[in-house]
N, C-alpha and C positions, 0 to 999 in steps of 0.2 A: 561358538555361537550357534544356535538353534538355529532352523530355517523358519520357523517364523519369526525370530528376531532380526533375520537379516533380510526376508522379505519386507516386515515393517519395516526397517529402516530406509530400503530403498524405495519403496512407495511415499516416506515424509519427504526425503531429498527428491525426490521426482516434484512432488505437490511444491514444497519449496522453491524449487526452481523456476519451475511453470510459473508461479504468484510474481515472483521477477520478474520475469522475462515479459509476464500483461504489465508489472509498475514499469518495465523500462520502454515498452510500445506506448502504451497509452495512462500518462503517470496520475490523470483526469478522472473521479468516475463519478459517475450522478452521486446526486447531495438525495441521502432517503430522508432527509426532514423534510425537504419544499420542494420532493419531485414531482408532482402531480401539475402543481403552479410556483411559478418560481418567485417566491415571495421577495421581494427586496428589503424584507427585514428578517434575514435570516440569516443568523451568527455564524453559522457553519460555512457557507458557500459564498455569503455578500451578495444574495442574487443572482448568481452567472447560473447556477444551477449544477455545478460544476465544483469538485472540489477533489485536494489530494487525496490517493489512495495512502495507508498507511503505511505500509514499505516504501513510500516516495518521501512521508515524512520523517520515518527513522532517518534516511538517506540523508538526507537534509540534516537532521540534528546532528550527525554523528562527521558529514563533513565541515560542518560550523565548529564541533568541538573541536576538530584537528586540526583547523587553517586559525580558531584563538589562541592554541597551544605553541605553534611554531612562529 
């Protein structure tokens, strides 16, 4: 492996991790459709202003597929 293959790689798996470790702190991040005013009719967030990060939602799908399978 090159060194800049193996530097890219460590710098994805670093970036990686780090996105985890913000969806496993804080799994919540602003809704950028009704951040400014928290519209109560907004499909994304329901109002709270607040909605899952996307690694919180895989997370979610992927322990729902495996607690339907067992």
């Amino acid at each position: 492996m090159t060194p800049l293959a193996g530097l890219l790689s460590l710098t994805a798996l670093v970036v990686t991790l780090g996105y985890i470790g913000v969806c496993v702190a804080s799994p919540f991040g602003p809704c950028r459709w009704c951040r400014p005013a928290h519209r109560h009719t907004c499909r994304a967030c329901h109002g709270t202003g607040l909605r899952a990060r996307l690694a919180w939602r895989l997370w979610r799908h992927i322990r729902e597929l495996h607690r339907d399978t067992h």
